[in-house]
C-alpha positions in Angstrom: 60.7 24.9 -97.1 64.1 24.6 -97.0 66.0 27.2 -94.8 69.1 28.9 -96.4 72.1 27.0 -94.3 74.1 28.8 -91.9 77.7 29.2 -92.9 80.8 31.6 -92.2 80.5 32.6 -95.6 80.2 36.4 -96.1 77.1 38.1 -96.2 76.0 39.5 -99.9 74.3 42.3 -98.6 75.7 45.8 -99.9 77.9 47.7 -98.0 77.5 51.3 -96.6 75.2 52.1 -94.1 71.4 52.1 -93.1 69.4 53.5 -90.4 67.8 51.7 -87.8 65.0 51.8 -85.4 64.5 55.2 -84.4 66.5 56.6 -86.5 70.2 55.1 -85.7 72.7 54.6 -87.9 73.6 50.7 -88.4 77.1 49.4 -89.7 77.1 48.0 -93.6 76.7 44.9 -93.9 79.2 43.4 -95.9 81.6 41.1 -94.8 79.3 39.4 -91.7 79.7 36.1 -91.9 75.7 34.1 -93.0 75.2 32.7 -89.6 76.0 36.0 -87.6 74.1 37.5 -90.0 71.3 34.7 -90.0 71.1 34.9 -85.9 70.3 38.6 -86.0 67.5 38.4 -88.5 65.4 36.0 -86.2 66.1 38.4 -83.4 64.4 41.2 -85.0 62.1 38.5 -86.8 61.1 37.1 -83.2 60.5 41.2 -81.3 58.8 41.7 -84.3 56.4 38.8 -84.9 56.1 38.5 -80.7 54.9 42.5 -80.7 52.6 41.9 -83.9 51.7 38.7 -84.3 52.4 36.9 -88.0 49.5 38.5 -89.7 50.6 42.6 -89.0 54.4 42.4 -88.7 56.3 43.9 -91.2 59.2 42.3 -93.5 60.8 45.3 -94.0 60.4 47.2 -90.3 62.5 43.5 -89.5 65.0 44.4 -92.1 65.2 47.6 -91.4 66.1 46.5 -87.7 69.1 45.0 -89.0 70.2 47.4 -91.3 69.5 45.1 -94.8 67.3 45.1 -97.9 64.0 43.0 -97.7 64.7 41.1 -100.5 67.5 39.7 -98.5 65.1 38.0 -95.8 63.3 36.2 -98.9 67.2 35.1 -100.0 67.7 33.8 -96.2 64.1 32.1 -95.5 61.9 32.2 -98.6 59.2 33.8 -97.4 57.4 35.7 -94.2 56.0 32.3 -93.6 59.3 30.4 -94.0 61.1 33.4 -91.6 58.1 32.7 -89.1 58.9 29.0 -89.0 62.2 29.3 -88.5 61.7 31.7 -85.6 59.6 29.2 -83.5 62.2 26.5 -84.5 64.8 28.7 -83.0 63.0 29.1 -79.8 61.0 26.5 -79.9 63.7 23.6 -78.7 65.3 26.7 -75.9 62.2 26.6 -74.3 61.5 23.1 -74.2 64.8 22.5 -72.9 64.7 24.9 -70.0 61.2 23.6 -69.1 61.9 19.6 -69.5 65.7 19.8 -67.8 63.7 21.9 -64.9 61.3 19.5 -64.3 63.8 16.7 -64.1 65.8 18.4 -61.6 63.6 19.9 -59.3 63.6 18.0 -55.9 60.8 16.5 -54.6 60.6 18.9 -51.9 61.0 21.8 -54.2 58.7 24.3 -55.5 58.2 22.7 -59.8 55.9 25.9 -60.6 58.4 28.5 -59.3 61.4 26.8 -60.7 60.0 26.0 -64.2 59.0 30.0 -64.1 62.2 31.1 -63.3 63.7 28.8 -66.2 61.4 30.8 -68.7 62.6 33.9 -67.5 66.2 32.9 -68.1 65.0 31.7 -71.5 63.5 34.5 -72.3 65.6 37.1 -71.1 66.6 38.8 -73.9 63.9 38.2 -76.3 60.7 38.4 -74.1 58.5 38.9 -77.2 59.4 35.7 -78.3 56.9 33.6 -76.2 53.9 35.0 -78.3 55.7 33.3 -81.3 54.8 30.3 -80.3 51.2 31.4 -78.7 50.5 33.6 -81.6 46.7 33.1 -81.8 46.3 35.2 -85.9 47.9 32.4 -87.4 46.1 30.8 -89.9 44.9 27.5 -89.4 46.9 25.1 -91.6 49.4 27.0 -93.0 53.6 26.6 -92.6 53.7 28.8 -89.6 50.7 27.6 -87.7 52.0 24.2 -88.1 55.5 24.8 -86.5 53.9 26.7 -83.5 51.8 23.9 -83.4 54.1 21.3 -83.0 56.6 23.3 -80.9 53.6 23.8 -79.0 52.2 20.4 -78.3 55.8 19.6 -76.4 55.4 22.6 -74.5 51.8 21.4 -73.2 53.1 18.1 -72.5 55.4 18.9 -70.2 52.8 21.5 -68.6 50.2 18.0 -68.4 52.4 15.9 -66.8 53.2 18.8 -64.3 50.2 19.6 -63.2 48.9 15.7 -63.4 51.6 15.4 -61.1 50.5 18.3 -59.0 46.8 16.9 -58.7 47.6 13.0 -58.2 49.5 14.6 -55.3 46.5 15.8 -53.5 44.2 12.3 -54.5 43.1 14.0 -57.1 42.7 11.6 -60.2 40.3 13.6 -62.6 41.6 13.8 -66.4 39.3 16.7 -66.8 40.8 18.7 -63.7 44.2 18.1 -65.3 43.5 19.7 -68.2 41.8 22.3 -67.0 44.6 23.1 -64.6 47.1 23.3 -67.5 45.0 25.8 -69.4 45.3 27.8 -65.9 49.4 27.2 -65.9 49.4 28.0 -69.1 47.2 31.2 -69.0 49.1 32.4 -66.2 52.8 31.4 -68.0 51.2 34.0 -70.4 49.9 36.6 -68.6 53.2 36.9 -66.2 55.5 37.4 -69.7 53.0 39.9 -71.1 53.2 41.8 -68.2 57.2 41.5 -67.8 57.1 42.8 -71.6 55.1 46.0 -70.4 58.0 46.3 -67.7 61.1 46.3 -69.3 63.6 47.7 -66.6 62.9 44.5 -64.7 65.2 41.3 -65.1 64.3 37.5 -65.5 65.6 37.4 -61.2 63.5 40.2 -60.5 60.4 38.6 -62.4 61.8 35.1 -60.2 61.9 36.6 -56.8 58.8 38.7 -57.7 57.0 35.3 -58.8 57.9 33.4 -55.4 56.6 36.0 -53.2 53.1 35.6 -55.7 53.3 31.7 -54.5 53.6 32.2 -51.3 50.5 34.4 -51.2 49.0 31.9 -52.8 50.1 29.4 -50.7 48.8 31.2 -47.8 45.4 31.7 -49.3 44.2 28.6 -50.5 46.2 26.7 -47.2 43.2 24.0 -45.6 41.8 25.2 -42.5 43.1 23.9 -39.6 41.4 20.7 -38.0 42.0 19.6 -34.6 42.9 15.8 -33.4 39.1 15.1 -33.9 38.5 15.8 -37.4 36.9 19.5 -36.3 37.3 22.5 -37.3 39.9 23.6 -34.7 38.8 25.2 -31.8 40.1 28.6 -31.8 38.6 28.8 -35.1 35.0 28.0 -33.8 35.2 30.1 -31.1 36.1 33.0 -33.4 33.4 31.9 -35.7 30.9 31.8 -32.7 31.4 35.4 -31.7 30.6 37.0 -35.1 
């Protein structure tokens, strides 16, 4: 599907004025130029699908958000399903950049999990919902939406592979299977940390980064080798603690 191109061209939306979300009274509409006008439909588009998912959101609760008639989305994008693709395209190719230009810049010495996590949150400041675009799991297998997720997707996980590859091979580790089974983790946990910064909206993408790297060093501390003394053993002061319980 062809996606109506941006342009400063006014927008044909009637004048006058519409209420909002919750009631508040939105300007009219006429005279914003297509691409403003373009750019604000995804944002409610993307809050909306992210909150629902592609299946339950609502066409008009997204043009009621910006304060325009629903058959204006379908003159924009087509359809629900064209409006969804475009969404992931928009923030599709953000994300990917913040993740790939992360990893390519992160010293060796650096922590690649803690700054790749604070580049999402930068990404995703204002439009936190917009991750479960992409990871929206109602789509429907084979259709225009799915495909773009899909696709946008598949990058994504790429980067995440070589990552935690990377990661692995570090330790010795060269087992495909543990790879990919440590991506589904990063991946899962990418996910779960977003979901629950959605469910707490006073805090900010540094608070979510400084919150994260105190996480990691728990982590860190938790899972650290025990210490082995010049033999190969476990240290000494360990075994004598372990002898007198």
């Amino acid at each position: 599907m062809t996606i109506a191109r941006a342009s400063t061209a006014p927008d044909p939306a009637d004048g006058g004025t519409r209420a909002g979300l919750g009631g508040n009274r939105i300007a009219g509409t006429k005279g914003v130029p297509r691409a403003r006008r373009e750019q604000q439909i995804l944002a409610a588009a993307l809050e909306e699908f992210g909150r629902r998912g592609h299946s339950a959101a609502s066409m008009a609760e997204i043009a009621r958000h910006v304060g325009v008639t629903k058959p204006m989305l379908y003159t924009y994008f087509g359809s629900k399903d064209g409006l969804y693709a475009a969404c992931v395209d928009h923030i599709g190719p953000r994300l990917l950049t913040a993740i790939d230009q992360t990893m390519a810049t992160c010293p060796p010495e650096g922590e690649p999990a803690h700054a790749v996590l604070a580049a999402l949150f930068q990404a995703l400041e204002d439009q936190r919902h917009a991750w479960f675009v992409l990871y929206d799991r109602t789509l429907r297998a084979g259709s225009e939406p799915w495909h773009a997720a899909r696709r946008h997707r598949e990058a994504i996980d790429e980067l995440a592979a070589s990552g935690t590859a990377a990661l692995l091979l570090e330790q010795g580790n060269h087992d495909t299977l543990d790879a990919d089974a440590l991506k589904h983790v990063w991946t899962g946990t990418v996910s779960a940390l977003i979901g629950w910064w959605i469910s707490h909206p006073e805090l900010s993408a540094q608070d979510m980064t400084d919150r994260c790297a105190r996480l990691l060093t728990v982590i860190r501390m938790t899972t650290r080798p025990t210490p082995l003394d010049g033999h190969g053993s476990v240290d000494s002061k360990v075994g004598d603690q372990a002898a007198t319980t």
